[in-house]
VEXLUMLUM-46441 format. One line per 5 residues: number of its first residue (from 1); their letters; for each residue x, y, z of N, C-alpha, C, CB. Coordinates in pm, 1 decimal, always signed. Each point is the difference from the previous one (the first is absolute). Last residue first. Glycine has a CB too. Example, Ala and Ser with C-alpha at 12.3 -4.5 7.8 and 13.67 -1.06 7.14 Angstrom:
2
2 = SA = +1285.0:-225.0:+708.0:+82.0:+119.0:+6.0:-77.0:+109.0:+73.0:+118.4:-62.8:-214.5 ~ -89.4:-509.2:+207.5:-89.0:+119.0:+0.0:+90.0:+120.0:+0.0:-189.2:-117.3:+124.6
This chain:
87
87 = XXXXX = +10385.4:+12252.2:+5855.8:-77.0:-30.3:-131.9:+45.8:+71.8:-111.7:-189.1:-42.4:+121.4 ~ +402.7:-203.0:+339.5:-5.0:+92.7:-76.8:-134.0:-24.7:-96.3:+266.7:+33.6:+31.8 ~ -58.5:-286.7:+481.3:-90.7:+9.2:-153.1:+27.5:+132.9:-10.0:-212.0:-169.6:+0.1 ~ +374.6:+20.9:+372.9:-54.6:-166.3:-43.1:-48.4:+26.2:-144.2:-102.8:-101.0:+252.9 ~ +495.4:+308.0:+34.5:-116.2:+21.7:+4.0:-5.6:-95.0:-74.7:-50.2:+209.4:+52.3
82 = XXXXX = +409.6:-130.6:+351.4:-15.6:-26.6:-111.1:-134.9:+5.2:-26.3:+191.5:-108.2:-1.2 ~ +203.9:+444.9:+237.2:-129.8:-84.3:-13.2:-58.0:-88.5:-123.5:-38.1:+177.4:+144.2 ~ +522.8:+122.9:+110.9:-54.7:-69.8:-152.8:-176.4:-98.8:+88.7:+364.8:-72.9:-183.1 ~ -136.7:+521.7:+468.6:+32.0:-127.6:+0.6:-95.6:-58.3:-145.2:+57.2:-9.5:+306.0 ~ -19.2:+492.3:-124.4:+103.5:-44.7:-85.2:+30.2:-166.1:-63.1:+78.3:+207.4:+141.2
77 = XXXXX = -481.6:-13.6:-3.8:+39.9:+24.9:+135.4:+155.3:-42.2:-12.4:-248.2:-46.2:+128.5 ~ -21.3:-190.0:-468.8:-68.2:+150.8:+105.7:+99.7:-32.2:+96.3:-296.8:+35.6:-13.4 ~ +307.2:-166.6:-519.1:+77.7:+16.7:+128.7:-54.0:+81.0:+105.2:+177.8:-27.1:-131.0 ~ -204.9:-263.0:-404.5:-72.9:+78.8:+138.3:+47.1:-12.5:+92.8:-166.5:-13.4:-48.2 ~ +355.4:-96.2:-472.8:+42.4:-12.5:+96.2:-105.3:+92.9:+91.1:+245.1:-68.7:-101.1
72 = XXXXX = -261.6:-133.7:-441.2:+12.9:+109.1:+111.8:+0.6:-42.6:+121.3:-98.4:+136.3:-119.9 ~ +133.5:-397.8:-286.7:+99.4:+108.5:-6.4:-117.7:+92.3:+82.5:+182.1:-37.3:-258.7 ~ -350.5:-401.6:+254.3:+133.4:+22.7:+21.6:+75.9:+83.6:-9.9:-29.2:-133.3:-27.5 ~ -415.5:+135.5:-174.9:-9.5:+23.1:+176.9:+169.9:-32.9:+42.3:-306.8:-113.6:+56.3 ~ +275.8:+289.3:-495.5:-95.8:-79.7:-7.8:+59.7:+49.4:+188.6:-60.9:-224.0:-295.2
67 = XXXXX = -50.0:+536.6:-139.1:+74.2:-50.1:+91.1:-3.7:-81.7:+42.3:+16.9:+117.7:+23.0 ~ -214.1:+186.6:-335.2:+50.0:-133.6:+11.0:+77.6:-114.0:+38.0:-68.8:+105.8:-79.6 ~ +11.5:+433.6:+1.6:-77.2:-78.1:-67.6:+60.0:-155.9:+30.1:-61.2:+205.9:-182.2 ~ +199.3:+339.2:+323.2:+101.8:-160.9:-43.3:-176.3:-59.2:+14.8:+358.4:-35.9:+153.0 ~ -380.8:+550.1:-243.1:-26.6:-141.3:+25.2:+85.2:-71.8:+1.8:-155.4:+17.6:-69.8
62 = XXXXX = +364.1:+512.5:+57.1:-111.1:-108.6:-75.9:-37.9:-135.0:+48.0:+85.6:+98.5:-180.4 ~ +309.7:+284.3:+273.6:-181.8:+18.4:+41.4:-121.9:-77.6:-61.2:+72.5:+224.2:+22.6 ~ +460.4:-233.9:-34.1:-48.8:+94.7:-103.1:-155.6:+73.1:+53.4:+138.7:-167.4:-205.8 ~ +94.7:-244.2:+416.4:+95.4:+158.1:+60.3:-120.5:+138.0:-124.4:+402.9:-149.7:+38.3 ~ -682.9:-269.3:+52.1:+90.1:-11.5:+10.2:+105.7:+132.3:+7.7:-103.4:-212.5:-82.6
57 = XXXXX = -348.5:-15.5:+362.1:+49.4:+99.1:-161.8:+122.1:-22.1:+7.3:-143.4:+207.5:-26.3 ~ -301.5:-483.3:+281.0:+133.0:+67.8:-7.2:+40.1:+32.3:-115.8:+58.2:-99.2:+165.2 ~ -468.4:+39.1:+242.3:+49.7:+78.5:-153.3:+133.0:-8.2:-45.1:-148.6:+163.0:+45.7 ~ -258.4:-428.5:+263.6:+163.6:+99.7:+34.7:-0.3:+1.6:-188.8:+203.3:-125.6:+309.0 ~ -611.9:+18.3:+119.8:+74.9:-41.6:-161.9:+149.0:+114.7:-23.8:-301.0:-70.1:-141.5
52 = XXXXX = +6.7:-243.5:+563.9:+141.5:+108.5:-29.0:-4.5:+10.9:-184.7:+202.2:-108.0:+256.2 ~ -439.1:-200.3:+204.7:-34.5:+88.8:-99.6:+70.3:+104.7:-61.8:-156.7:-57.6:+96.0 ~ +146.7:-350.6:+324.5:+46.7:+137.4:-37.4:+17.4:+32.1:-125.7:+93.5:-1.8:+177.7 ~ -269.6:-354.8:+220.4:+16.1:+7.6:-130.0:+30.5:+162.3:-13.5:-160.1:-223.9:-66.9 ~ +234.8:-178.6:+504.0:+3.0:+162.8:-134.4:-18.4:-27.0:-123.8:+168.8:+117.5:+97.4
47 = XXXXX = -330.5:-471.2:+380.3:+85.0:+70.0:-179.0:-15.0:+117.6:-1.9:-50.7:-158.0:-163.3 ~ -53.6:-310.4:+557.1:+42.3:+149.1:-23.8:+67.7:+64.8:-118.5:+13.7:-35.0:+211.8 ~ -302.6:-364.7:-1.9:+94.6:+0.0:-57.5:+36.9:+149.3:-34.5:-53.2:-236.7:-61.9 ~ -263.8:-182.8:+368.7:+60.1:+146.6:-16.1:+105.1:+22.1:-64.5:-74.7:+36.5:+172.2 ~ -239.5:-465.1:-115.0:+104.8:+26.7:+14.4:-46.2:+172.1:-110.4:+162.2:-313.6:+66.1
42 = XXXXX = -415.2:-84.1:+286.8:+5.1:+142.8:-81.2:+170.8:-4.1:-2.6:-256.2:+168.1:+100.1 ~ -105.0:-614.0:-25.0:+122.6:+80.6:+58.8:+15.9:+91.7:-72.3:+110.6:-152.6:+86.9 ~ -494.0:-193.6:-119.9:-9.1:+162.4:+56.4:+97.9:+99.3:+17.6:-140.1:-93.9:+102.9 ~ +131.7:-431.6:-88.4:-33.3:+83.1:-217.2:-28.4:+123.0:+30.4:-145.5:-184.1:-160.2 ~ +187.8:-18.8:+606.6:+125.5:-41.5:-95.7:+3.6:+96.6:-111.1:-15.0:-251.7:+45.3
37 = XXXXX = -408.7:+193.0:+154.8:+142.3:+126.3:+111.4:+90.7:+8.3:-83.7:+7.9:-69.2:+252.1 ~ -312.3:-262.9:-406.0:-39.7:+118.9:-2.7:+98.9:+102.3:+71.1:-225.7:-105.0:-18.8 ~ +265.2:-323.9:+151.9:+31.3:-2.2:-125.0:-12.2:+156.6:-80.6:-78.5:-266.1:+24.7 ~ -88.6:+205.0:+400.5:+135.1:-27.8:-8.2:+112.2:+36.6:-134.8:-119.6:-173.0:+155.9 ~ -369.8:+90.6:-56.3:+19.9:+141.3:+2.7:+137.4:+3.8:+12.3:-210.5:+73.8:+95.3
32 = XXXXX = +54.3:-483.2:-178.3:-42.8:+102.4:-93.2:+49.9:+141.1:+15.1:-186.8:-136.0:-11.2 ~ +239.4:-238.0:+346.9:+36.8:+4.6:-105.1:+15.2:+122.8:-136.1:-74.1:-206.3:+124.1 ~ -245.9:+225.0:+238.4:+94.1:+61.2:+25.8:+154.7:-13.5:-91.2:-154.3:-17.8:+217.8 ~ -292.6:-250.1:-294.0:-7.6:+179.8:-50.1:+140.3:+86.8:+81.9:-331.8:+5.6:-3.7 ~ +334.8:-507.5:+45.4:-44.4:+52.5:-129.3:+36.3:+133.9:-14.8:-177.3:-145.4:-4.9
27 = XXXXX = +65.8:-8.7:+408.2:+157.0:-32.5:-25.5:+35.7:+77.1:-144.7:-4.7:-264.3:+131.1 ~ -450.3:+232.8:+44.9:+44.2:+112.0:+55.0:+144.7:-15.9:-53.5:-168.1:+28.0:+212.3 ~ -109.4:-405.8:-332.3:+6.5:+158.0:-91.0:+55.0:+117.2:+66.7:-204.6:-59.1:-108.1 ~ +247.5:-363.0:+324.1:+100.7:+22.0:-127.8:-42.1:+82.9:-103.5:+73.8:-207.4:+32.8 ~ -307.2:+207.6:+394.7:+167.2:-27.5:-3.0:+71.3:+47.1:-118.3:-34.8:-202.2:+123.2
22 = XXXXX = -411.7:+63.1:-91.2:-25.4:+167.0:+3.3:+158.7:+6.0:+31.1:-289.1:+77.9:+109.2 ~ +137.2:-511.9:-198.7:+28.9:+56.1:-84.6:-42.5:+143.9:-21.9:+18.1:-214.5:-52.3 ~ +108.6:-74.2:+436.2:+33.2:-6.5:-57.7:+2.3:+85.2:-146.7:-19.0:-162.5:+176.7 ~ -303.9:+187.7:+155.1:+81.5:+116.4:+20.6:+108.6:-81.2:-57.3:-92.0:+150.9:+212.2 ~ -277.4:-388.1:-326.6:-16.6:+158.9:-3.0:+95.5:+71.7:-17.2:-141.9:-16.8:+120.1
17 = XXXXX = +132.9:-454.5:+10.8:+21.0:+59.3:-130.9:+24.6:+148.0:-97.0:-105.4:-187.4:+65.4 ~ -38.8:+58.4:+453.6:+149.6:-74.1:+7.8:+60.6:+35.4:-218.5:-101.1:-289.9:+284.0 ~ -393.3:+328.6:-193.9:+106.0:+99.9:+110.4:+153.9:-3.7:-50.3:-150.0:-67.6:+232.2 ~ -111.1:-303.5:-301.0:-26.9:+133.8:-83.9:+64.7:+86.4:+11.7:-166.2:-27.4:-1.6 ~ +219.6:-321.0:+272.9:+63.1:-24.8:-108.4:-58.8:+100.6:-106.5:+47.5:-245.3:+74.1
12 = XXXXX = -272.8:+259.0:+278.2:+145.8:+12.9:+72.2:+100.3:+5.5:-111.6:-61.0:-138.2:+215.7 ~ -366.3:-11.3:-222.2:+18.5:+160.0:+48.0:+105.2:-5.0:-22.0:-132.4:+66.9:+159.8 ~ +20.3:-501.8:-172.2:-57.0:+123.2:-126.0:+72.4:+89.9:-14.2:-199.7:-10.6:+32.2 ~ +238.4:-210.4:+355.3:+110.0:-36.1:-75.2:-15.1:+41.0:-124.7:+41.5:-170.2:+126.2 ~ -423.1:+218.1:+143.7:+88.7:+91.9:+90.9:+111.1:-40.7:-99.5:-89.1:+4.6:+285.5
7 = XXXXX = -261.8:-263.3:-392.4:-6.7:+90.6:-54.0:+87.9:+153.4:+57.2:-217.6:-159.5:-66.5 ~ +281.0:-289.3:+219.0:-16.2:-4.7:-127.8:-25.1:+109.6:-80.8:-54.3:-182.7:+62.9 ~ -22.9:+146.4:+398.8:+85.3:-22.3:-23.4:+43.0:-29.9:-157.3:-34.2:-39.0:+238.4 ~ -420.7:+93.0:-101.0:+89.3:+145.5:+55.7:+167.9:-90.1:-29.7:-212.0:+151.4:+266.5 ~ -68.1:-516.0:-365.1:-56.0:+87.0:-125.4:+54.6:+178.5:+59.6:-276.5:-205.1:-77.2
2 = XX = +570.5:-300.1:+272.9:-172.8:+111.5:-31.9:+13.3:+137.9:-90.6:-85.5:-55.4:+269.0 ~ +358.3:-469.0:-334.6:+10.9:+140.2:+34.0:-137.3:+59.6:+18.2:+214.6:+16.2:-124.7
Protein backbone atom coordinates (compact mmCIF):
# COMPACT_ATOMS: atom_id res chain seq x y z
CA UNK A 1 0.00 0.00 0.00
CA UNK A 2 1.20 3.83 -0.52
CA UNK A 3 1.86 6.03 2.20
CA UNK A 4 -1.68 8.79 0.57
CA UNK A 5 -3.57 5.65 0.43
CA UNK A 6 -3.11 4.37 3.78
CA UNK A 7 -3.36 7.37 5.32
CA UNK A 8 -6.79 8.42 3.22
CA UNK A 9 -8.30 4.84 5.01
CA UNK A 10 -6.93 6.71 8.36
CA UNK A 11 -9.23 9.37 7.53
CA UNK A 12 -11.87 7.81 6.74
CA UNK A 13 -12.11 5.36 9.49
CA UNK A 14 -11.81 8.29 11.91
CA UNK A 15 -14.37 10.06 10.48
CA UNK A 16 -16.34 6.98 9.80
CA UNK A 17 -15.93 6.65 14.12
CA UNK A 18 -16.72 10.07 14.79
CA UNK A 19 -20.08 10.37 13.40
CA UNK A 20 -20.80 6.81 14.79
CA UNK A 21 -20.24 8.01 18.14
CA UNK A 22 -21.94 11.60 17.64
CA UNK A 23 -25.09 9.11 16.55
CA UNK A 24 -25.43 7.40 19.51
CA UNK A 25 -24.98 10.43 21.74
CA UNK A 26 -27.51 12.33 19.70
CA UNK A 27 -29.86 8.92 20.06
CA UNK A 28 -29.06 8.98 23.74
CA UNK A 29 -30.03 12.52 24.57
CA UNK A 30 -33.33 12.31 22.62
CA UNK A 31 -33.88 9.00 24.53
CA UNK A 32 -33.58 11.08 27.50
CA UNK A 33 -35.79 13.64 26.61
CA UNK A 34 -38.41 11.10 25.98
CA UNK A 35 -38.12 9.58 29.07
CA UNK A 36 -38.23 13.01 30.66
CA UNK A 37 -41.67 13.95 28.75
CA UNK A 38 -43.04 10.73 30.24
CA UNK A 39 -42.07 11.62 34.26
CA UNK A 40 -43.48 15.17 33.29
CA UNK A 41 -47.23 14.12 32.94
CA UNK A 42 -49.53 16.57 35.08
CA UNK A 43 -52.32 15.41 36.76
CA UNK A 44 -55.11 18.02 37.71
CA UNK A 45 -57.36 17.37 40.43
CA UNK A 46 -60.09 19.44 41.52
CA UNK A 47 -61.40 19.93 45.56
CA UNK A 48 -63.60 21.65 47.97
CA UNK A 49 -62.77 22.22 50.99
CA UNK A 50 -65.44 23.82 53.09
CA UNK A 51 -65.03 25.05 56.63
CA UNK A 52 -68.27 25.00 58.77
CA UNK A 53 -68.38 24.93 62.57
CA UNK A 54 -71.92 24.29 63.60
CA UNK A 55 -73.44 24.52 66.88
CA UNK A 56 -75.80 22.17 68.02
CA UNK A 57 -78.33 22.56 71.00
CA UNK A 58 -80.74 20.75 72.13
CA UNK A 59 -84.90 21.66 72.51
CA UNK A 60 -83.99 23.34 76.13
CA UNK A 61 -81.01 25.50 74.50
CA UNK A 62 -77.99 23.78 75.69
CA UNK A 63 -74.75 21.99 74.06
CA UNK A 64 -75.17 18.34 72.77
CA UNK A 65 -71.32 17.69 73.55
CA UNK A 66 -70.18 14.74 71.66
CA UNK A 67 -71.29 13.79 68.90
CA UNK A 68 -69.69 11.65 66.66
CA UNK A 69 -69.41 12.22 62.59
CA UNK A 70 -72.15 9.47 61.89
CA UNK A 71 -74.98 11.17 63.59
CA UNK A 72 -75.09 14.12 61.26
CA UNK A 73 -76.37 14.31 57.94
CA UNK A 74 -74.98 17.57 55.11
CA UNK A 75 -77.24 18.50 52.54
CA UNK A 76 -76.67 21.35 49.95
CA UNK A 77 -79.12 22.02 47.81
CA UNK A 78 -81.51 19.43 49.63
CA UNK A 79 -79.27 16.60 48.27
CA UNK A 80 -77.06 14.36 51.40
CA UNK A 81 -73.17 15.12 50.95
CA UNK A 82 -70.57 13.22 52.28
CA UNK A 83 -67.65 14.82 54.59
CA UNK A 84 -64.27 13.54 55.47
CA UNK A 85 -63.70 15.05 59.04
CA UNK A 86 -64.92 16.63 62.24
CA UNK A 87 -62.87 18.01 65.14
Amino acid sequence: MTTPNLFARRVFATALACVAAFDSIVSGQQNMAQQRDEADDVVRIDTELIQSEVTVLDKQGRFVEGLKPEQFELRVDGKPVQFSSTA
